[in-house]
Backbone bond lengths (Angstrom), bond angles and torsions (degrees), N, CA, C in turn:
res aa  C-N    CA-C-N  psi(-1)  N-CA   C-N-CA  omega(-1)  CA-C   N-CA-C  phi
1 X - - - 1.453 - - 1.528 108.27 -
2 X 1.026 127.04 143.57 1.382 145.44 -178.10 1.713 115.42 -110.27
3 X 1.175 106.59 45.75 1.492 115.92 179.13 2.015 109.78 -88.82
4 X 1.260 108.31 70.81 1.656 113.78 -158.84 1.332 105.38 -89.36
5 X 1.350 122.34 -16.36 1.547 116.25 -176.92 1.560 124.67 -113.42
6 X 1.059 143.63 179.01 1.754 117.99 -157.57 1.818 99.36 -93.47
7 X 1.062 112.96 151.80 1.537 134.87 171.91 1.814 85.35 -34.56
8 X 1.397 86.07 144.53 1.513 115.18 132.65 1.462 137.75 -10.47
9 X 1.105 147.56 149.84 1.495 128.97 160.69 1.697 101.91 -101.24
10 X 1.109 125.41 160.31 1.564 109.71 170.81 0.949 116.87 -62.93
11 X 1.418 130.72 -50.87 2.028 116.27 171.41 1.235 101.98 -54.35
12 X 1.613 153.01 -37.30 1.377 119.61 -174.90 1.675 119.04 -79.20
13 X 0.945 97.40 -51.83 1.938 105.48 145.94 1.263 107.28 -7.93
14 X 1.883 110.69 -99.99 1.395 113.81 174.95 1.375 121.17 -43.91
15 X 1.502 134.52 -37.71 2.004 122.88 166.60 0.842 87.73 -51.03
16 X 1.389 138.52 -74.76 2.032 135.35 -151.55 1.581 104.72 -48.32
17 X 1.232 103.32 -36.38 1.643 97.21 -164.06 1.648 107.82 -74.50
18 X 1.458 108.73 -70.82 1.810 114.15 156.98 1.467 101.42 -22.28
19 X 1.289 131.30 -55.06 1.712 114.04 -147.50 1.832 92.81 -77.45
20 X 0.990 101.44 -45.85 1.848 101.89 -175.11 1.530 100.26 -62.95
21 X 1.284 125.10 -35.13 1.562 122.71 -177.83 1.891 109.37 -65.94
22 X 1.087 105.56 -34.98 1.604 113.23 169.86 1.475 127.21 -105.76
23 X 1.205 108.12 -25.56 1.541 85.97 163.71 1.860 109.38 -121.99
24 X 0.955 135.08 11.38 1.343 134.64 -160.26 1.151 121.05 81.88
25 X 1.566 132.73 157.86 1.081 132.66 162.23 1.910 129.94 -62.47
26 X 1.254 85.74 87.51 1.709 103.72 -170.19 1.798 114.72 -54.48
27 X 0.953 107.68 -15.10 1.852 112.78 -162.58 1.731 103.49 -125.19
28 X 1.666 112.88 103.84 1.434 93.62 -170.03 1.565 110.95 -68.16
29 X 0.890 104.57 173.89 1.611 123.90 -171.24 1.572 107.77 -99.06
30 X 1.225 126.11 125.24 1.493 127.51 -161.82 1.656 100.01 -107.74
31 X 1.107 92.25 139.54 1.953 101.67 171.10 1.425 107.15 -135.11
32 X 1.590 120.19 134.48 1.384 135.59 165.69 1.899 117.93 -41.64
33 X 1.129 114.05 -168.29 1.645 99.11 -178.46 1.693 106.93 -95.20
34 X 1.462 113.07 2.56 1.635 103.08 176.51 1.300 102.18 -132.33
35 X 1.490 114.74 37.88 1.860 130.12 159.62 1.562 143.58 75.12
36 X 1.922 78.51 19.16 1.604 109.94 -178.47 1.369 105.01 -70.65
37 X 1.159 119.53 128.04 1.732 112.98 167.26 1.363 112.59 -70.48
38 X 1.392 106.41 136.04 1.457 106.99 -171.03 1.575 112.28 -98.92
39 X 1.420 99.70 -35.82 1.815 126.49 -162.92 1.708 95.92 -138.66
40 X 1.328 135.09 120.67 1.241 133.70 151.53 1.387 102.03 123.51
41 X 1.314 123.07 43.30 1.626 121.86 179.26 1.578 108.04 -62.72
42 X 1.612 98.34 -32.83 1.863 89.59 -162.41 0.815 106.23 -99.07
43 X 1.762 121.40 -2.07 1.412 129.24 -177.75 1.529 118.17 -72.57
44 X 1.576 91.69 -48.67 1.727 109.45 172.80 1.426 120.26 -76.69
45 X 1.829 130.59 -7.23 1.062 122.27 158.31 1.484 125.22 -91.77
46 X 1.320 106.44 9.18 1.727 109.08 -173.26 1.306 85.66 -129.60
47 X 1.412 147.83 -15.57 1.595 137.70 141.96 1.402 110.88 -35.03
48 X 1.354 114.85 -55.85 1.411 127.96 -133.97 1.479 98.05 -82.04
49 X 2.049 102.14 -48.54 1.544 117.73 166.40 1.247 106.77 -39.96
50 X 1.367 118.16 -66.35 1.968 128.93 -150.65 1.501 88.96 -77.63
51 X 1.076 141.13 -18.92 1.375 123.91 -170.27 1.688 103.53 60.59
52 X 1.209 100.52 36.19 1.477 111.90 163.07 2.063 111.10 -88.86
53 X 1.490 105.30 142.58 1.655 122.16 161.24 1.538 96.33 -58.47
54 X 1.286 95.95 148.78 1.528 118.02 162.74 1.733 107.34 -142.95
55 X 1.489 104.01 151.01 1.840 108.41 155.85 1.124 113.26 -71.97
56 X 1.107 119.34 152.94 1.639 121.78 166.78 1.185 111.89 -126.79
57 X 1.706 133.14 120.15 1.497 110.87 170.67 1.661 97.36 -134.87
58 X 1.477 89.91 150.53 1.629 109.91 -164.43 1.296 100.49 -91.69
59 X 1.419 126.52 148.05 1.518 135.68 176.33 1.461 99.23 -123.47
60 X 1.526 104.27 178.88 1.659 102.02 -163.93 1.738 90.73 -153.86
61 X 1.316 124.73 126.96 1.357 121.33 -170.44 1.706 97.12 -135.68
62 X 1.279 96.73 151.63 1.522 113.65 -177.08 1.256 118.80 -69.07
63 X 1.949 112.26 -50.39 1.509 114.90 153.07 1.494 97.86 -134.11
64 X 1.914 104.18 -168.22 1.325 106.89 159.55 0.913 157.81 -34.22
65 X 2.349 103.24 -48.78 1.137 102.77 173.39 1.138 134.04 -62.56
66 X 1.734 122.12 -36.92 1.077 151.47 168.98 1.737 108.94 -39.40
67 X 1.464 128.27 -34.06 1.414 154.81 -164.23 1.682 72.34 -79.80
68 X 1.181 114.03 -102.51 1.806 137.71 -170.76 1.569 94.78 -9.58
69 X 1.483 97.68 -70.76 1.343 113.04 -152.59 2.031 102.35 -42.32
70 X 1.624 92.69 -55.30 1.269 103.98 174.32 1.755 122.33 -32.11
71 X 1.904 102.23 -74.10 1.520 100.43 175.67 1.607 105.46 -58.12
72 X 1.095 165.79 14.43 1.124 134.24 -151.46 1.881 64.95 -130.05
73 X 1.236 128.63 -77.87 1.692 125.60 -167.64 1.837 106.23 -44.75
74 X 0.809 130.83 -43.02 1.649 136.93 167.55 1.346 94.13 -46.86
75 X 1.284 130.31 -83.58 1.551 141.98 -146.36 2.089 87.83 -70.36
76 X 1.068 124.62 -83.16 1.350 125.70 -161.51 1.447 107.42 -33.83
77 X 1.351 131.49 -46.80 1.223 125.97 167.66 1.326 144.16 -50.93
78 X 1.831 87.17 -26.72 1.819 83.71 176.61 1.012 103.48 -105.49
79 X 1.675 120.36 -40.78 1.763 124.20 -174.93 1.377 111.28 -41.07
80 X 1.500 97.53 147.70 1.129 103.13 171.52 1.673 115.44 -118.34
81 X 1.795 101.82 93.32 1.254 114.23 171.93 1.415 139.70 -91.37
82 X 1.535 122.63 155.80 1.062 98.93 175.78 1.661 119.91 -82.34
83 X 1.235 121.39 -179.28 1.264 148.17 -169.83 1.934 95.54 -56.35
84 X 1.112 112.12 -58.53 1.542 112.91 165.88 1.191 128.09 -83.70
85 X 1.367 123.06 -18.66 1.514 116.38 165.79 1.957 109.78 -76.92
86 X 1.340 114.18 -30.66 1.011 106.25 161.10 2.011 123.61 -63.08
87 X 1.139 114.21 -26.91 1.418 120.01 152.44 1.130 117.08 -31.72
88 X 1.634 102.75 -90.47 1.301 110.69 174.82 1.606 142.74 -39.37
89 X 1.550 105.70 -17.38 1.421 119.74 178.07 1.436 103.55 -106.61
């Protein structure tokens, strides 16, 4: 699993969860070539809960680092971290 950046807070959690409960899961959910989620951990566990559809699209990487490198440039751009959790990652 490729879960590299820190959890959720529970209010963003709970928005994520409401927003997929009312409008669907808008952002497909990405998996590596042997079905690791790379991008969409909380997406695919509050899918999975709601018995909500999701997209799925598969990526294909040369090695690991290249894998990492990936979630970590995806996630830093949209997350919204703080000033030290971005440190730490």
């Amino acid at each position: 699993m490729y879960q590299l950046l820190p959890p959720l807070s529970t209010e963003e959690y709970e928005k994520l969860r409401l927003s997929i409960i009312n409008d669907g899961c808008l952002v497909p959910i990405e998996f590596d070539e042997n079905g690791n989620i790379l991008d969409g951990h909380n997406r695919y566990e509050i899918c999975t809960q709601e018995n909500k559809p999701f997209e799925r699209v598969t990526r294909q990487f040369a090695n690991e680092l290249e894998k990492q490198a990936y979630v970590y440039k995806i996630n830093l751009s949209r997350r919204h971290l703080s000033n030290e959790q971005k440190k730490q990652v």
